[in-house]
N, C-alpha and C positions, 0 to 999 in steps of 0.2 A: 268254491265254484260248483254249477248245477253238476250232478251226476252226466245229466245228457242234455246235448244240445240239439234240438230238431235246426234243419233249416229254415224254417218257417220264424221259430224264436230268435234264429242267429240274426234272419234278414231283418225282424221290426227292431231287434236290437240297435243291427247298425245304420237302419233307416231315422231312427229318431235321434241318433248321435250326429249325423250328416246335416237333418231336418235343422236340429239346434242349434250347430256349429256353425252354419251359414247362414240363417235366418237373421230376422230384429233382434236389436239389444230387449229389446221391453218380452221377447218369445213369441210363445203362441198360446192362445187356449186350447180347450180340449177341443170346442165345436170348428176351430180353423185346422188342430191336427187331425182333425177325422176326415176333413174334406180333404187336406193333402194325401194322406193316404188312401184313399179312396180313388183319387187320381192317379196314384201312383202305382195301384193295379191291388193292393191290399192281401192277395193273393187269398183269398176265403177268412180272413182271421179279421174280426171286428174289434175294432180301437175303440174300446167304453174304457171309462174310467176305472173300474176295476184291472182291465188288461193294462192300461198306461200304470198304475199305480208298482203293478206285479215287475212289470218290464224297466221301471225306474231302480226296483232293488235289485235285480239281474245289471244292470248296467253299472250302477255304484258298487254291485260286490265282484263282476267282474272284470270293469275297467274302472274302479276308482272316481267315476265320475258323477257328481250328482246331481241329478234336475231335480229344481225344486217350483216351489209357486208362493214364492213372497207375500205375493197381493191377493193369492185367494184365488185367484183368475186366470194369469198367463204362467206358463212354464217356461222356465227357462236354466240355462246350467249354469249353474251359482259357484264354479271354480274349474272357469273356461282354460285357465292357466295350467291346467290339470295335460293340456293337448298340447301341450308345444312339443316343438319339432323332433327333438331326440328324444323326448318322455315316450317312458313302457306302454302308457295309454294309445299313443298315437301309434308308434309300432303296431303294436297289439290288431288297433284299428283297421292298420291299413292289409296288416295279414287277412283278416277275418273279411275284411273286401272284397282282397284277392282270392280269398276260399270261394267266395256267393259266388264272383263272376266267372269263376273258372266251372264250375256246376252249370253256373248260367248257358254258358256257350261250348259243354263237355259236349255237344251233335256236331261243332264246327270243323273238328281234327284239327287238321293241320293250318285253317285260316288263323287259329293262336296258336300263338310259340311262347311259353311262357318262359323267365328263367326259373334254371334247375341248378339246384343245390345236390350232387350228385355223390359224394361220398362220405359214409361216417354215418348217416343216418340211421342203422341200425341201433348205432349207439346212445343214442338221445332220452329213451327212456331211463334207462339205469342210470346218465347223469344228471337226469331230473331226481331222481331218488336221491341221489346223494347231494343235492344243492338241498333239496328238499330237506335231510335229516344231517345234514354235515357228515356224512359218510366216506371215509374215504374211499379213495381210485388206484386200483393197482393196472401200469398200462407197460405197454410195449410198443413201442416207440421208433420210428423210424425215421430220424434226419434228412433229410436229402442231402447236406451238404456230408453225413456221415455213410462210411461203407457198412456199415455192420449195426443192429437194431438195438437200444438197452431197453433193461425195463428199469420201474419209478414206481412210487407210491405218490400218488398225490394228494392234496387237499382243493379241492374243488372249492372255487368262489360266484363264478358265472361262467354263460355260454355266449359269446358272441357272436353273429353271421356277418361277414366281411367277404364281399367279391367271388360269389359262391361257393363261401367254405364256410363250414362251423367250425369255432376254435373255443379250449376251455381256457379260462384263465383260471390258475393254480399254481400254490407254492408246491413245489416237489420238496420231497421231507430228504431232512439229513442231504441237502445241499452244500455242498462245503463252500459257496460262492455266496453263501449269505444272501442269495434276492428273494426278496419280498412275494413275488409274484411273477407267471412269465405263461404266455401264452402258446397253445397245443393246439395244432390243424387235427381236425378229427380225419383228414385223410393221410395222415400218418399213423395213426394209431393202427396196429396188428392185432392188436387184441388188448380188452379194458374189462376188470373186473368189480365188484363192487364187494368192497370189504367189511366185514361189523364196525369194525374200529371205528371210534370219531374223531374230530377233531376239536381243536377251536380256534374259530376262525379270530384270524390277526385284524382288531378292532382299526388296525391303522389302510386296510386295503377293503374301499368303499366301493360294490358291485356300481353303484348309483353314479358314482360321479369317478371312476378311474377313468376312463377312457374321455372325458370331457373334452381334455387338449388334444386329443389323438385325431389325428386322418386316417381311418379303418383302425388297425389294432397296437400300433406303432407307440410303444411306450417304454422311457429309458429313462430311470432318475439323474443321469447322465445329463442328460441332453431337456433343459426345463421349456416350457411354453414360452413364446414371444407373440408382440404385434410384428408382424407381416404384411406390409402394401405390398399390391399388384394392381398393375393397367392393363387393362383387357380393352379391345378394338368392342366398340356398341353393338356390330354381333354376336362379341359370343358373350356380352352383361347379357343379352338376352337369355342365354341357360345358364347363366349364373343364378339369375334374379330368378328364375323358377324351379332352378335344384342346384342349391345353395351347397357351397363343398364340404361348408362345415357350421355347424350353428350359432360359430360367431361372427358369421360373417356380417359385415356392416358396407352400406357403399357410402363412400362420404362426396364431398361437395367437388365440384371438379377445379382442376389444379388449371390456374393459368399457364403454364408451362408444357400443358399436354393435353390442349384443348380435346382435340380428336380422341382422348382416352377415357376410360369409365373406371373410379379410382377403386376399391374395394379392402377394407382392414380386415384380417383376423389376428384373433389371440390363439396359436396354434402351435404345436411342435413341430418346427418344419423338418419331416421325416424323409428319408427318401421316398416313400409313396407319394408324400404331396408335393414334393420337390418335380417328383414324375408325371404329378397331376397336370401339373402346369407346363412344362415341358413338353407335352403330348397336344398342347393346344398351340406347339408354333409358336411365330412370331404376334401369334396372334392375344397372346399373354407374356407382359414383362414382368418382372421380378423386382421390386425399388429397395428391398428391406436387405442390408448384408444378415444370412441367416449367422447364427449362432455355432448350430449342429453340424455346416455342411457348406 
């Protein structure tokens, strides 16, 4: 990744990911991106093809994403699949959005409230370091359901943001419970140090695809994924259908049996969080599936 990011490079960055992602199938060329941007206020920085070329390798080496020009002529990103909904890209993206916009309107005060992820934060460099070199983590740990604090060695795998907290997922060493893996609110942690020692990480626990089945961080070899119907009243499909609970969500064809309802499948572990998810919406969400777990 670039040493440094102006704002300037961050905005055409995320302005030609947005341009491309919702544009024609067939793209754009250079002479119809120059007009868009231009329109779009360009902010002093001229879109020649050299700058397009420069900001295409910024874009593929730090969102993985590649615009190419098949035909010589139009641009366009040649592994759109790269964006879907829980991919790092699209995260990434949508962070780096909310960074422009909050600069954008940092004269407004208090007409934006944005959310805040409020404690732990201190800590996030040094567990980039150690995700970065397999480094382990020496922590001190505070339960809530426990009176008294231990500390852990751990081997760090990834960080996840869930419901504004960051949590590490890592096997804690010399476990005498045998798990795999098990996740850490960084607003318990008292203190976290970062060790020489390395490790190596257990081939079988996937940063990329652990939390797949999961509703926020809720994961128990215990308790496996199922498909899950719910009917939901066509108000509230309406924020279903634009923030989806989970990315497998599918709505399928409507049941004669429950005309007035909007039917919706996932393949999920139904956790107590998503059990609570739905719960929290009333009568206005049924349940059809006997879960499993609960």
């Amino acid at each position: 990744m670039r040493a440094s990011l102006s704002f300037k490079q961050l905005a055409l960055d995320v302005w030609l990911i947005e341009t491309f992602q919702f544009g024609p199938k067939e793209g754009f060329t250079l002479e119809e991106l120059q007009a868009l941007w231009r329109e779009h206020g360009s902010d002093g920085e001229e879109l020649n093809r050299m700058t397009l070329w420069r900001h295409r390798q910024y874009i593929r080496e730090i969102f993985g994403i590649h615009i190419d020009s098949p035909d010589r002529k139009h641009y366009r990103i040649s592994n759109p699949d790269h964006l879907h909904l829980d991919g790092f890209a699209n995260r990434l993206l949508s962070s780096m959005q909310s960074y422009l916009f909050l600069d954008e309107v940092s004269d407004l005060g208090p007409k934006v409230q944005p959310e805040q992820i409020w404690a732990g934060l201190q800590y996030l460099h040094t567990i980039a370091l150690a995700l970065r070199s397999n480094q382990k983590l020496r922590i001190v740990y505070q339960k809530f359901s426990d009176s008294d604090p231990y500390e852990a060695i751990l081997w760090p795998y990834c960080m996840k943001a869930n419901l504004g907290r960051w949590y590490i997922l890592a096997h804690k060493e010399d476990d005498e419970r045998n798990i795999p893996a098990q996740t850490f609110a960084l607003d318990r942690v008292l203190s976290l140090e970062l060790l020489e020692e390395t490790f190596t990480p257990n081939p079988a626990i996937n940063p990329a695809t652990y939390f797949d089945d999961a509703f926020g961080i809720w994961v128990d070899d215990r308790w496996p994924a199922q498909d899950v119907l719910i009917a939901v009243s066509p108000y509230v499909a309406h924020y279903f259908r634009t923030l989806p609970l989970h990315h497998s969500q599918r709505e399928l064809k409507p049941r004669k049996d429950m005309p007035d309802r909007v039917i919706f499948r996932y393949h999920i572990i139904p956790s107590p969080e998503f059990l609570g998810e739905l719960r929290r919406w009333g009568d206005q969400v049924q349940l059809l599936t006997e879960t499993k777990a609960f």
